[in-house]
Backbone as JSON, one array per atom type, in Angstrom:
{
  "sequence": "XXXXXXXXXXXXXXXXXXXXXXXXXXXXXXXXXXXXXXXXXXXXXXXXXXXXXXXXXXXXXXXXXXXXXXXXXXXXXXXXXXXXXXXXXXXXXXXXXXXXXXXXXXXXXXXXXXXXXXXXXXXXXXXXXXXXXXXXXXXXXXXXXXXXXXXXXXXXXXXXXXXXXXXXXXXXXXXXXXXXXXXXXXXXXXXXXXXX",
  "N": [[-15.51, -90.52, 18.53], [-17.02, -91.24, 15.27], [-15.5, -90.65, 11.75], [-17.02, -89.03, 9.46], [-17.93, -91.07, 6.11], [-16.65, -90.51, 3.3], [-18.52, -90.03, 0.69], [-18.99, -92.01, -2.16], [-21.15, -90.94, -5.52], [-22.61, -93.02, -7.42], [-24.12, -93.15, -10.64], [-25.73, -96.06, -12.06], [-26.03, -98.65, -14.59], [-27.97, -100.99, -13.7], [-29.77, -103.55, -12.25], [-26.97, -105.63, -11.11], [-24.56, -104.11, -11.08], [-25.74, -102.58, -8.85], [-26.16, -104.41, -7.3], [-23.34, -105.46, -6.65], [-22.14, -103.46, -5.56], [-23.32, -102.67, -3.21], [-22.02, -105.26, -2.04], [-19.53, -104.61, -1.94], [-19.57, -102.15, -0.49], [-20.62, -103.56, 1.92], [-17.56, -105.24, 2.33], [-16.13, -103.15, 2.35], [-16.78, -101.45, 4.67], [-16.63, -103.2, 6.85], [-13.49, -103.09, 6.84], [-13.09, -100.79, 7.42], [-12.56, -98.47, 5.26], [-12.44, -95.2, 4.6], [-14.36, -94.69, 2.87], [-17.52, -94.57, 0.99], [-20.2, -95.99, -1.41], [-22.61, -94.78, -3.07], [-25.84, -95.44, -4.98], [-27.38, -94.84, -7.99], [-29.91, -96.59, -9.66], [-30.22, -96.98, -13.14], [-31.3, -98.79, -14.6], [-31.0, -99.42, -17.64], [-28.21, -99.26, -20.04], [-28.52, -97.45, -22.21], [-27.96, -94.35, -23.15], [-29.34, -91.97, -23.04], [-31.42, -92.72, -21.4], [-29.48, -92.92, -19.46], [-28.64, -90.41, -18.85], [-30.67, -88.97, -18.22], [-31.2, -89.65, -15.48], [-28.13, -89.4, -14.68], [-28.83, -86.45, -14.82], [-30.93, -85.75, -12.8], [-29.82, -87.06, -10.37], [-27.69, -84.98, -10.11], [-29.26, -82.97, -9.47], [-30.52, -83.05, -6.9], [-28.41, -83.49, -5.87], [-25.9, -81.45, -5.73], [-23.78, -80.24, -4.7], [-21.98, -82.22, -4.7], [-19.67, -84.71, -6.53], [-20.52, -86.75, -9.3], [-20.48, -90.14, -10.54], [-20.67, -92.1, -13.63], [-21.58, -95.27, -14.28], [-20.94, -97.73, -17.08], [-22.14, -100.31, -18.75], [-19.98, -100.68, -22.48], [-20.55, -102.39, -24.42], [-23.29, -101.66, -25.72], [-22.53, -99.28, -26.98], [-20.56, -99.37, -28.35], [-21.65, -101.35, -30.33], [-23.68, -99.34, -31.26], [-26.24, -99.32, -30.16], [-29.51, -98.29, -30.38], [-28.43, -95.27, -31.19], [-26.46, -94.91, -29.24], [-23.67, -94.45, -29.31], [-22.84, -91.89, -30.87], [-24.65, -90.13, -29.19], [-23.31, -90.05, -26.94], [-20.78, -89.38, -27.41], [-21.49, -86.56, -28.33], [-22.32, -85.76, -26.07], [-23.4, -83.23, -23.38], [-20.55, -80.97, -22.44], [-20.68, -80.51, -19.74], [-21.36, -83.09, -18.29], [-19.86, -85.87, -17.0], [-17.4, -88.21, -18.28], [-17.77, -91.37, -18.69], [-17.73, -94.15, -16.82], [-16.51, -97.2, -18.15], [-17.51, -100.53, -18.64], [-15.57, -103.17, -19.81], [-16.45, -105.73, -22.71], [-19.15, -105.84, -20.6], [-21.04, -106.59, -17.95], [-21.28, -109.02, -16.81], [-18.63, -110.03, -18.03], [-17.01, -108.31, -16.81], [-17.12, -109.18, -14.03], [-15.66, -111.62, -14.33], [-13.54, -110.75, -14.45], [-12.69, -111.08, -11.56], [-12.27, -113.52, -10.51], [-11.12, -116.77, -10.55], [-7.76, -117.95, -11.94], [-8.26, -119.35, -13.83], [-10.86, -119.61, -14.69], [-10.89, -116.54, -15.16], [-9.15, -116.99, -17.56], [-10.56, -118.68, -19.31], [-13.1, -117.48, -19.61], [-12.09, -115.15, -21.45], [-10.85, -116.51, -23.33], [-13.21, -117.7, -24.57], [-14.45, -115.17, -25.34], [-13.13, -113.84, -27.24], [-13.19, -116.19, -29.22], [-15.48, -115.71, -30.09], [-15.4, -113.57, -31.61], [-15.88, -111.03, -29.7], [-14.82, -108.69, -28.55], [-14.87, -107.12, -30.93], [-16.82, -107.07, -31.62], [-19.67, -106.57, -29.78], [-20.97, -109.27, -27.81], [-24.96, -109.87, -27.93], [-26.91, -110.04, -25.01], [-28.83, -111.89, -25.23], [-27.04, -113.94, -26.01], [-24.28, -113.93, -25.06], [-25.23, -114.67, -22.42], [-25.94, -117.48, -22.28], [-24.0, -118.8, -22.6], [-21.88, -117.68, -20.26], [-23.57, -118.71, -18.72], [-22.98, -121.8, -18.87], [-20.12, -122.35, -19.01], [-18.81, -121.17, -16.99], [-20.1, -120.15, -14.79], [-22.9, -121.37, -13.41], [-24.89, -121.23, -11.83], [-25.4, -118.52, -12.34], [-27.14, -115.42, -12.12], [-28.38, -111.98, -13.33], [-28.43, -109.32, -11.28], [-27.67, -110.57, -8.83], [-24.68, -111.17, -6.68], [-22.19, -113.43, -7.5], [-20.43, -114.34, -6.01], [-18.26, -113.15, -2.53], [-17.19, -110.24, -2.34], [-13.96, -110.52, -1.05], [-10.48, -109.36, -0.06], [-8.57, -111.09, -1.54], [-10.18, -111.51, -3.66], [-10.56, -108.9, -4.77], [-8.23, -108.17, -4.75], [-7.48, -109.83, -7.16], [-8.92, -108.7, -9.2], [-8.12, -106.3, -9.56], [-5.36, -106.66, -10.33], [-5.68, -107.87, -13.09], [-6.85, -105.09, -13.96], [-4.79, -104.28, -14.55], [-3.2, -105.73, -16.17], [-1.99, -105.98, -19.6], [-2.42, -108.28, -20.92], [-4.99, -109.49, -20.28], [-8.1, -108.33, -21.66], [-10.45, -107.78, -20.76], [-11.61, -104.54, -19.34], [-12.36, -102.42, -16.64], [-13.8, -99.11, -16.62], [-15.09, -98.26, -13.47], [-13.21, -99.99, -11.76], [-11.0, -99.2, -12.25], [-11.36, -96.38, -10.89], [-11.7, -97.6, -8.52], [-9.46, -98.85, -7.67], [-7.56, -96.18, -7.44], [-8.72, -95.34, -5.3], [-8.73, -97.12, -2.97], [-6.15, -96.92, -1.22], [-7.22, -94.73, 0.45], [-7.54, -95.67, 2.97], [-8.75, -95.35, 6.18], [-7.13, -94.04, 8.57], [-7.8, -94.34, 11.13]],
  "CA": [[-16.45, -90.14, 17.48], [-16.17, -91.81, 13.94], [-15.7, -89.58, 10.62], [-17.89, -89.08, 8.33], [-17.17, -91.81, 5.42], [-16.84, -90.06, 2.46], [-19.71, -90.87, -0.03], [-19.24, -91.24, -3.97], [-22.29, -91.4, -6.04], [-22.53, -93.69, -8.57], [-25.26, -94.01, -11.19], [-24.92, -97.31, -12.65], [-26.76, -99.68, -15.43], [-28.64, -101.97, -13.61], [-29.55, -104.21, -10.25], [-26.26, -106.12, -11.13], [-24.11, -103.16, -10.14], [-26.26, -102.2, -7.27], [-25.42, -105.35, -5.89], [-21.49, -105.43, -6.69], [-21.72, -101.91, -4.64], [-23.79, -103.14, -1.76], [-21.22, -106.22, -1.21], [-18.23, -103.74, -2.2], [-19.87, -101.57, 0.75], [-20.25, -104.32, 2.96], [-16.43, -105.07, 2.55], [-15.41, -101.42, 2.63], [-17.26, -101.05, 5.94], [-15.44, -104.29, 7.48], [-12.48, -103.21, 6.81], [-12.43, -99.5, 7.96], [-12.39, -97.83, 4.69], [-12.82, -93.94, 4.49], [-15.17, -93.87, 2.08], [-18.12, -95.98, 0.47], [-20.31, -95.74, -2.7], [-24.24, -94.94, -3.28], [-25.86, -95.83, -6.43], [-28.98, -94.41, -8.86], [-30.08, -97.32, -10.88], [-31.03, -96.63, -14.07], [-32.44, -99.7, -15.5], [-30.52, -100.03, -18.76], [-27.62, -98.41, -20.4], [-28.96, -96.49, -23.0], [-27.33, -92.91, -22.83], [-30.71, -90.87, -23.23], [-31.91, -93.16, -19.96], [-28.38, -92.56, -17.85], [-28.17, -89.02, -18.86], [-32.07, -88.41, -17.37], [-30.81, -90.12, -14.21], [-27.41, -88.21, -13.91], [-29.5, -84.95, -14.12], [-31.65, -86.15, -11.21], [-28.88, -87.26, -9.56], [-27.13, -83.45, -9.94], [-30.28, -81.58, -8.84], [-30.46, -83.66, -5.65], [-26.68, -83.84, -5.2], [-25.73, -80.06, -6.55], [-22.41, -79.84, -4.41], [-21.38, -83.71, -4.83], [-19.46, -85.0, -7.8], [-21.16, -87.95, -9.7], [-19.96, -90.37, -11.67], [-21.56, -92.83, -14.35], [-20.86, -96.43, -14.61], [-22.33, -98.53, -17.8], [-21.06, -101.4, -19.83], [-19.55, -100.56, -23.01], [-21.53, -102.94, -25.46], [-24.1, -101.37, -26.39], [-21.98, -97.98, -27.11], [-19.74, -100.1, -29.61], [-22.86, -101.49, -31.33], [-24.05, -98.27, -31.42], [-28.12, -99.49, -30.13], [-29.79, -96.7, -30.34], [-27.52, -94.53, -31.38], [-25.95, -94.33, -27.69], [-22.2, -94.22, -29.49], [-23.15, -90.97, -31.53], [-25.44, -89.44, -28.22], [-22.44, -90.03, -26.01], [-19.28, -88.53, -28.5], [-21.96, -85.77, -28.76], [-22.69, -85.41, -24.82], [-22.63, -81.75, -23.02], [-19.5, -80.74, -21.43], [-20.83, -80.44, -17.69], [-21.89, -84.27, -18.37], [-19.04, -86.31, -16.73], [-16.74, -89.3, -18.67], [-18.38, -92.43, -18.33], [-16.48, -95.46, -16.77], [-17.39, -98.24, -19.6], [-16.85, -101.65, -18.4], [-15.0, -103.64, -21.02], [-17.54, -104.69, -22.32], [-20.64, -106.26, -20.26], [-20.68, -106.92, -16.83], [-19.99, -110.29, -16.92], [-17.1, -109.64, -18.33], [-16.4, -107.31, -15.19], [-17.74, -110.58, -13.1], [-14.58, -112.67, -14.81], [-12.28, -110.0, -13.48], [-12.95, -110.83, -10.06], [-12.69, -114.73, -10.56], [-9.94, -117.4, -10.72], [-7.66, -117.77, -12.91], [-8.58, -120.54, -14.58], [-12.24, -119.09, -15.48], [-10.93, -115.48, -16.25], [-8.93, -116.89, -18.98], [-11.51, -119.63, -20.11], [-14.18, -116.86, -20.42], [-11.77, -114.32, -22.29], [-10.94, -117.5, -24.81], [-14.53, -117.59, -25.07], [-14.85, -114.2, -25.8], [-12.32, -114.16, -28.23], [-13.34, -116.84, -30.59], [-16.87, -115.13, -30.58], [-15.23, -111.48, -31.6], [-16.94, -110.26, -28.45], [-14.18, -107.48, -28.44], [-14.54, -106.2, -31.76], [-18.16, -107.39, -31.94], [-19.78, -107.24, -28.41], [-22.42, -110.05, -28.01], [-26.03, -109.14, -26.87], [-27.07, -110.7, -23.29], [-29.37, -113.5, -25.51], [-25.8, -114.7, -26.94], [-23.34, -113.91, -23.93], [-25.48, -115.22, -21.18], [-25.98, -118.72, -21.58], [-22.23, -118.98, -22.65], [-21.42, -117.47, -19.16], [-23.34, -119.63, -17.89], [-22.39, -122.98, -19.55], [-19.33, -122.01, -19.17], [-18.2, -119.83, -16.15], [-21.08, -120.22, -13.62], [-23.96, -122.32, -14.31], [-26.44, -120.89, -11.71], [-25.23, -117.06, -12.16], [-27.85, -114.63, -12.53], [-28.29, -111.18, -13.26], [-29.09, -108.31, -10.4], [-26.91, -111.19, -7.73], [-23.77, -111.63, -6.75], [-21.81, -114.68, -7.43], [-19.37, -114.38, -4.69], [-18.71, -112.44, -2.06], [-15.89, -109.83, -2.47], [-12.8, -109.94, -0.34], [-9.36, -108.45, -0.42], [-7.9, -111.59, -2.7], [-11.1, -111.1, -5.15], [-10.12, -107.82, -5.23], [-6.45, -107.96, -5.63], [-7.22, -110.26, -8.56], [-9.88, -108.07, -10.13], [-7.38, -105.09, -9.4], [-4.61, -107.35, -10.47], [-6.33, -107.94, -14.24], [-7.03, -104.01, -14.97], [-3.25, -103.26, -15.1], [-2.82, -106.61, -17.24], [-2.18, -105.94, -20.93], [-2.93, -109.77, -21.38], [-6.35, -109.15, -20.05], [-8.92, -107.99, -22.49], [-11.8, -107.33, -19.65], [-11.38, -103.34, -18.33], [-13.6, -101.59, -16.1], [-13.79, -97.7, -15.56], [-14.93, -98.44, -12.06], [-12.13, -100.52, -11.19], [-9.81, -97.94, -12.26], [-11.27, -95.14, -9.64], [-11.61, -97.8, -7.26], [-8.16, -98.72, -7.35], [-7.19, -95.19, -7.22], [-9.19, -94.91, -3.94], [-8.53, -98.3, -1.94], [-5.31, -96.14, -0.54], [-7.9, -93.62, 1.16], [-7.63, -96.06, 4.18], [-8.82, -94.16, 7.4], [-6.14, -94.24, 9.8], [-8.57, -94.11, 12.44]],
  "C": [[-15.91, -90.59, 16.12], [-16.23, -90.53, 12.85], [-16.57, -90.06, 9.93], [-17.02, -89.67, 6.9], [-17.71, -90.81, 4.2], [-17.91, -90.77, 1.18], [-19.44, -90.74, -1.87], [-20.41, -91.72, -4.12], [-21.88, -91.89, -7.56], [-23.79, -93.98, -9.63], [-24.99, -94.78, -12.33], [-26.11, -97.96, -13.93], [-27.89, -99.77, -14.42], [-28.72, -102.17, -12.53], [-27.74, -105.22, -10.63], [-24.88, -105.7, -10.33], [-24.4, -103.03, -9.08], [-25.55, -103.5, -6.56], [-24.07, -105.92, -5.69], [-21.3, -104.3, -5.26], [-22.03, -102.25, -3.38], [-22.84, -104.08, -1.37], [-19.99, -105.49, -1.12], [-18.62, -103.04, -0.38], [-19.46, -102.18, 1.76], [-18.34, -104.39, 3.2], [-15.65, -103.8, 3.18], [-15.68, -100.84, 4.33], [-16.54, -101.74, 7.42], [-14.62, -104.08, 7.64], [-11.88, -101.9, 7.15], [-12.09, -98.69, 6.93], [-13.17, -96.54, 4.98], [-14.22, -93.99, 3.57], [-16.41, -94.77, 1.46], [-18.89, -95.18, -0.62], [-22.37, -95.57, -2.44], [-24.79, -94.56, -4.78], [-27.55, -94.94, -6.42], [-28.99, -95.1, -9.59], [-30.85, -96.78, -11.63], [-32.1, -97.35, -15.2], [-32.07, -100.27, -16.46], [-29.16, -98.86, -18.39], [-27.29, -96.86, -21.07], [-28.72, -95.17, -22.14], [-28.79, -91.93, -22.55], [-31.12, -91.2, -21.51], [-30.86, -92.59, -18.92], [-28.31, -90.92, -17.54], [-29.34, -88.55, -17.98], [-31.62, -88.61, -15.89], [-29.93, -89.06, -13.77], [-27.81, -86.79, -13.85], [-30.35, -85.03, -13.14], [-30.61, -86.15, -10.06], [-28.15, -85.66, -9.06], [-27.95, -82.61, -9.42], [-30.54, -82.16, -7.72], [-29.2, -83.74, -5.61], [-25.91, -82.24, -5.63], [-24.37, -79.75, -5.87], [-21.35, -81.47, -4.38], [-20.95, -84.02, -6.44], [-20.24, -86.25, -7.88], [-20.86, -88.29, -10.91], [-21.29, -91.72, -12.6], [-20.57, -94.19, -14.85], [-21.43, -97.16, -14.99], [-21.22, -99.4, -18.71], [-21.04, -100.62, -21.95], [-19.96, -100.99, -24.38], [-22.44, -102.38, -26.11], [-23.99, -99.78, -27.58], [-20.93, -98.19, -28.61], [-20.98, -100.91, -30.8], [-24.05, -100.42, -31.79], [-26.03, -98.43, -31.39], [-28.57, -98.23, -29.72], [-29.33, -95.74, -30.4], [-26.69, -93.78, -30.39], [-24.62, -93.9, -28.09], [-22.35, -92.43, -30.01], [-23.95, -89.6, -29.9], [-24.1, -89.24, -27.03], [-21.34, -88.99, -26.62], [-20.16, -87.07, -28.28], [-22.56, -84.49, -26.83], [-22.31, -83.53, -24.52], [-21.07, -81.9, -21.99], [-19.83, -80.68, -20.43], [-21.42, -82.21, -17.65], [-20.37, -85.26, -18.0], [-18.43, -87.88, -17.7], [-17.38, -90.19, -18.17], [-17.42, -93.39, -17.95], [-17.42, -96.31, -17.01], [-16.05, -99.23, -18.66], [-16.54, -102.49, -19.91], [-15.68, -105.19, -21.27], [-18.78, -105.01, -22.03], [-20.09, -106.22, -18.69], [-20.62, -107.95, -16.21], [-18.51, -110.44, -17.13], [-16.06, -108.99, -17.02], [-16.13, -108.39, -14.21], [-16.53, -111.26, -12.83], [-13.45, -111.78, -14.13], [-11.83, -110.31, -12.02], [-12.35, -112.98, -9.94], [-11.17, -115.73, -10.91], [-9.33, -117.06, -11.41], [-7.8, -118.73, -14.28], [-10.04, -120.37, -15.8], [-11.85, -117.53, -16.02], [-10.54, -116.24, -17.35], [-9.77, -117.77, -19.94], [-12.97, -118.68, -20.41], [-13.81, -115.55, -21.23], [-10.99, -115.15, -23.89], [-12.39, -117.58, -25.19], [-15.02, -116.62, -25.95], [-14.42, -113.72, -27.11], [-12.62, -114.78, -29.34], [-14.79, -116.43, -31.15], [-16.7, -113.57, -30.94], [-15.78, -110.84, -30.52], [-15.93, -108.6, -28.46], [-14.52, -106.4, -28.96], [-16.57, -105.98, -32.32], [-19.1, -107.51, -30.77], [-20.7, -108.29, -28.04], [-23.4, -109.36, -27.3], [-26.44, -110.53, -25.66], [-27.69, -111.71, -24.24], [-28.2, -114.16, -25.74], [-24.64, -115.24, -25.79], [-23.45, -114.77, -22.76], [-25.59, -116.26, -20.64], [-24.36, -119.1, -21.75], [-21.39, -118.98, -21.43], [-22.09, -118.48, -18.44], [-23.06, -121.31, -18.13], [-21.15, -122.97, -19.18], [-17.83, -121.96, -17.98], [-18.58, -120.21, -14.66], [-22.75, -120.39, -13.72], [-24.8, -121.52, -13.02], [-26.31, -119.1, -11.4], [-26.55, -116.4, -12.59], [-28.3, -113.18, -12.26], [-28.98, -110.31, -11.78], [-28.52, -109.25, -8.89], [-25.55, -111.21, -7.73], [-23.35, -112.85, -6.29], [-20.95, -114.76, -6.57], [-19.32, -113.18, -3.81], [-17.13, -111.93, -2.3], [-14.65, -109.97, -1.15], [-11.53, -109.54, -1.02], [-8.64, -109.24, -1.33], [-8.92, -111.26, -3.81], [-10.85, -109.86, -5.48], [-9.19, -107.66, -5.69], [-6.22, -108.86, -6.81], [-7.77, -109.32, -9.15], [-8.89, -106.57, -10.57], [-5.72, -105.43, -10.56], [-4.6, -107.17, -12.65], [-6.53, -106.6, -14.98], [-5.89, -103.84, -15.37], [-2.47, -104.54, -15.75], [-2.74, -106.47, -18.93], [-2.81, -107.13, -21.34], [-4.37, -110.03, -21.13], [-7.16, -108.31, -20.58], [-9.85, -106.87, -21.94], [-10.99, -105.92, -18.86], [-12.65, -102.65, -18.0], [-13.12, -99.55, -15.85], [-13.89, -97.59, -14.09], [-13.82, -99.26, -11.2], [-10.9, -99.34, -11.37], [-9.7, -96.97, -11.54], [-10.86, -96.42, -8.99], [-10.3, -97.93, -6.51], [-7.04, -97.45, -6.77], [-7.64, -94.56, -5.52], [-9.38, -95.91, -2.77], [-6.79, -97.67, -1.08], [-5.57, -95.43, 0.07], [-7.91, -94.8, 2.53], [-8.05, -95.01, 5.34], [-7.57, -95.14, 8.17], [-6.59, -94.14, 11.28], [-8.58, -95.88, 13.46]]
}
């Protein structure tokens, strides 16, 4: 009889996520991990939108923790006053894991090394750090760039255990710009191996 794989819930941005999670799954399932991931897309970032979601998510999930995973950009440009709505969040409203900060950016984590560092020089000479670009600015760059027929809500590769151990590889890089919140649990929970 198999165990029951432990389930996190994730509600995320976008279809871009969803389909990081679904190939993450796939892997995770291949390979005999304990535990796998199920998502609530929300569509955008915007805090007002994720926060409606993670209270859906909590009144259908009421004994499950749930976490929230959104890129970081729009929170540093403060659109719609998501930086101010977030700092201001309730306490029973869980820490957000902010990808550093688009999900391209996340994308590059996962990716040679030749293209991470040619799309964090990119990012660089366009302030993207201190300045984040918006998707009209970022996107053809990434793809000019990076991965000429990338496009949002697909994935550009398929994960295995070296794409991972780079992407894993890159969060605990000081020299690496690009950080994800979700890489940081996941890492923390790619040791839950079943021993089964």
């Amino acid at each position: 009889m198999y165990a029951m794989k432990k389930i996190y819930l994730v509600v995320c941005e976008g279809p871009s996520e969803v389909a990081y999670i679904q190939e993450l799954n796939r892997y995770l399932d291949e390979n005999d991990y304990s535990f796998t991931f199920q998502t609530y897309c929300v569509g955008n970032g915007h805090y007002t939108a994720v926060k409606a979601k993670y209270d859906k998510a909590r009144k259908d999930n009421r004994n499950t923790s749930i976490n929230v995973w959104v890129d970081r950009d729009i929170y540093i440009r403060n659109d719609s006053g998501d930086k101010e709505k977030y700092a201001n969040k309730p306490s029973g409203v869980v820490d957000f894991w902010f990808d550093d900060n688009n999900f391209e950016d996340f994308i590059a984590m996962h990716m040679e090394e030749e293209l991470c560092q040619k799309w964090q020089e990119i990012c660089i000479s366009h302030e993207h750090f201190e300045h984040p670009l918006t998707e009209e600015k970022y996107l053809p760059l990434f793809r000019d760039n990076i991965h000429a027929d990338y496009q949002k809500g697909c994935m550009p590769f398929s994960i295995t255990t070296e794409v991972l151990r780079l992407a894993l590889s890159r969060q605990n890089n000081p020299n690496i710009k690009f950080k994800s919140g979700f890489l940081g649990f996941l890492s923390s929970k790619l040791s839950d191996k079943s021993s089964d």
